[in-house]
C-alpha positions in Angstrom: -14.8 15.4 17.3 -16.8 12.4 16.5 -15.4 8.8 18.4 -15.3 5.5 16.9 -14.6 2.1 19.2 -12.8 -0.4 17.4 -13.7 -4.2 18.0 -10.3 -6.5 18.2 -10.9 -8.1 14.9 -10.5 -4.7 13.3 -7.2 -4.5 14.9 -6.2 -7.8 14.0 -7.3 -6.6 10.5 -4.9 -4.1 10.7 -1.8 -5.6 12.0 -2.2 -9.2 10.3 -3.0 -7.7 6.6 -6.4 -10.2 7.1 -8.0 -9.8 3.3 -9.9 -8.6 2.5 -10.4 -6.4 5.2 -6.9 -4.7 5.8 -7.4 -1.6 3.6 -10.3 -0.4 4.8 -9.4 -0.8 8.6 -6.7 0.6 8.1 -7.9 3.3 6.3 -10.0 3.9 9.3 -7.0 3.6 12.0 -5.0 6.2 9.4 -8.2 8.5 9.8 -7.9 7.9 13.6 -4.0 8.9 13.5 -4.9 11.9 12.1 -7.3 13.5 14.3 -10.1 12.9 12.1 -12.0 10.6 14.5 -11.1 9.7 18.0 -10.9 6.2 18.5 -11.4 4.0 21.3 -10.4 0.3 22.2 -12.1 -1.8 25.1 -8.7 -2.4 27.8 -10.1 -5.6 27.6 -8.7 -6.0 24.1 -5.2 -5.7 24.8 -4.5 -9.0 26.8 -6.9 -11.1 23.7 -4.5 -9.1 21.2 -1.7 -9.9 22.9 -2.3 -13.3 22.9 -3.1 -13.9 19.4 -0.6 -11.3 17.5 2.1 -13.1 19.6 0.9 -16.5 18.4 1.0 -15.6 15.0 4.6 -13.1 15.2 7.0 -12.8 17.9 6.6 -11.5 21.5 8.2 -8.3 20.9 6.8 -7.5 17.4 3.0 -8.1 19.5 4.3 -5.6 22.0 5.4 -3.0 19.9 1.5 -3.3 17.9 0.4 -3.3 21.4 2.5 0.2 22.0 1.5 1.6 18.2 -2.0 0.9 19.3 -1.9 2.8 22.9 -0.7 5.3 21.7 -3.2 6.1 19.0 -6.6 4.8 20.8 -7.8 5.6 23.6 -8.4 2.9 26.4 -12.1 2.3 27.4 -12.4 1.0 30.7 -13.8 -2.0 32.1 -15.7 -1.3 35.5 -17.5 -2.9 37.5 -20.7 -1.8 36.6 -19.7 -3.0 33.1 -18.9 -6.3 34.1 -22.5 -6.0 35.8 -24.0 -5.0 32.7 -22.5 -7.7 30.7 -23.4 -10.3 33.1 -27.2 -9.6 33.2 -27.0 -8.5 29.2 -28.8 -11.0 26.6 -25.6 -11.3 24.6 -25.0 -14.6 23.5 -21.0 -13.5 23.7 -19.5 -12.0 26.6 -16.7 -10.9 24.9 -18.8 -8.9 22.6 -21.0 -7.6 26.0 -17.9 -6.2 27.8 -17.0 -4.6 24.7 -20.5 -3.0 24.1 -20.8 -2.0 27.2 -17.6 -0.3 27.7 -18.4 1.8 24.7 -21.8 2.5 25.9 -20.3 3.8 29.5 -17.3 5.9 27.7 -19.0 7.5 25.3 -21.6 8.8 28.5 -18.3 9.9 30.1 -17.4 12.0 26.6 -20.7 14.3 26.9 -19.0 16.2 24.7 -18.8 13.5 22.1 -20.4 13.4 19.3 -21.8 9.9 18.5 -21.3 8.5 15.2 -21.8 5.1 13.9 -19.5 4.2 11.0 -19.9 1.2 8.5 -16.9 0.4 6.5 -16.4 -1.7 3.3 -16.6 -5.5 5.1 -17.8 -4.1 8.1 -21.3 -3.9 9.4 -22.6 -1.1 12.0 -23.5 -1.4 15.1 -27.0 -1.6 14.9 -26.8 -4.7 12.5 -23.6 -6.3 14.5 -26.2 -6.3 17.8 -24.6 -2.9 18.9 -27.7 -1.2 18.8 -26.9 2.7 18.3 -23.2 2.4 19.9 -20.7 4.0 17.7 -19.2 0.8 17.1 -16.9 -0.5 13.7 -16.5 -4.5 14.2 -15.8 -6.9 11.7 -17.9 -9.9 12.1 -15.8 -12.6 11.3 -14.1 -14.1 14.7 -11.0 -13.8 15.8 
């Protein structure tokens, strides 16, 4: 099965209806759902979600996008040798660099993974977001 790793603005796509992005993220969390992909989110992401879905909607209606989410991604750890990586990476974001490099060090823990980079309508790849040949989808307006 191929793998995608979602970025949070994708999520918050998702779960805020952002125009013009929502349909086709969520198109791509549907596909996800289904079995079609399997899909992974940085565990860093959850905490930054957390804090800005409960900004914009209430603590429990953040916690039960929080629980949709977990239960449909898998969680891609952050390790120390990510942080590592990140620190010494050229990234001008290190938000972005945990991110990357959590994706970079699951996807070599999925050998059996195949690696596919998707670009979406709104979205760019990962080799034009600066995510060069991870299997990455990432909106590239900020949170």
């Amino acid at each position: 099965m191929k793998s995608v790793f979602l970025d949070i603005n994708v999520i918050l796509d998702i779960f805020l209806q952002r125009p013009p992005f929502y349909q086709p993220a969520a198109l791509l969390f549907s596909a996800v759902e289904v079995k079609k992909f399997r899909g992974y989110l940085c565990a860093l992401s959850y905490p930054t979600l957390f804090y800005i879905l409960q900004k914009q909607l209430k603590r429990e209606k953040a916690i039960t996008i929080l629980e949709k989410i977990r239960t449909v991604l898998r969680t891609a750890p952050v390790t120390e040798k990510v942080i590592d990586l990140s620190l010494s990476s050229n990234f001008r974001d290190f938000e972005d660099a945990v991110q990357y490099y959590s994706c970079i060090e699951q996807m070599r823990s999925a050998r059996n993974t195949k690696h596919q980079r998707l670009a979406h309508a709104g979205y760019s790849d990962s080799k034009s977001a600066g995510f060069p040949g991870a299997p990455v989808v990432r909106n590239t307006r900020r949170h």
